[in-house]
N, C-alpha and C positions, 0 to 999 in steps of 0.2 A: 507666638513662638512655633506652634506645631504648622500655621499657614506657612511660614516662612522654610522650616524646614521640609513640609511636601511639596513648595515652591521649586526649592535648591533641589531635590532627587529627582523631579519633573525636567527640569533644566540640565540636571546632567544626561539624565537617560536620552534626554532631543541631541544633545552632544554628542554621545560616543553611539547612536545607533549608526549603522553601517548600511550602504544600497547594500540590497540581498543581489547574492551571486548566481550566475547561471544553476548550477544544482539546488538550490532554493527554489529559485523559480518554477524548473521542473517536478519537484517535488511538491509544489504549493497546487500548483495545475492539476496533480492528479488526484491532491486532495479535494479540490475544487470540482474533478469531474464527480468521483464518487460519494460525494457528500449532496451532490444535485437533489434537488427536490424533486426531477423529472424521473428520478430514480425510485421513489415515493415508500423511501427508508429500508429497500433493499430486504423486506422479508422474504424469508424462503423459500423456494418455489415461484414467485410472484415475475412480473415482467418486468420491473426495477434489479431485482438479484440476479434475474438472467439478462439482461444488461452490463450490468457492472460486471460480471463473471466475463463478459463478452472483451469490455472495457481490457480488464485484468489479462486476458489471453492475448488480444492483441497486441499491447504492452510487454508480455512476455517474449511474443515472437519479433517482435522489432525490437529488442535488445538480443534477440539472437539463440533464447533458448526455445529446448525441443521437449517436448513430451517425453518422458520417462517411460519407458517401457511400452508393451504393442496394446493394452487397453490403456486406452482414456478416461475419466468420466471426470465429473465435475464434484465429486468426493472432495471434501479438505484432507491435503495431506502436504506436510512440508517434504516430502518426496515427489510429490507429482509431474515437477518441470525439474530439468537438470541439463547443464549444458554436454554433459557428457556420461553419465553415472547410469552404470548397468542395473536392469530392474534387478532386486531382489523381492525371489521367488517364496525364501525362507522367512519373510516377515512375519512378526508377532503381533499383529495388530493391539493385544492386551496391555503389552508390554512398551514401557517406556524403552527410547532411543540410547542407548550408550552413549 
């Protein structure tokens, strides 16, 4: 009873899966770049992280976005790239985002 009904949920799921659509696709690729083992798991500092960081900025700028404000660096910040958003100066680093 239980082979027959992991049978039937194996057989439907072969059924209603769908070809993955362009934005799949592209989204699968970049997981596929960054998840590389030539990237040799992306710890800090290391030449895997500054790769992938390399990977990441590229990818930023061929969709068109620009660096946020006149310094750079390679900080995590959901502020860092912005297609158009003026630096602010008055940041709380401490303090969470509104």
């Amino acid at each position: 009873m239980l082979v027959r009904r992991a049978l039937l949920v194996t057989l439907c799921t072969a059924l209603f899966a769908t070809e993955p659509n362009d934005a799949t696709r592209r989204w699968w690729s970049h997981v596929q770049a960054l998840s590389n083992d030539s990237l040799e798991g992306r710890d800090t500092g290391s030449k895997g992280y500054r790769t992938a960081a390399r990977y990441v900025v590229a990818q930023f700028e061929r969709a068109g976005l620009k660096a946020a404000g006149e310094m750079v660096s390679t900080r995590p910040s959901p502020y860092m790239w912005s297609a158009s958003a003026p630096i602010n100066r008055t940041w709380n680093w401490s303090a969470p985002p509104a």
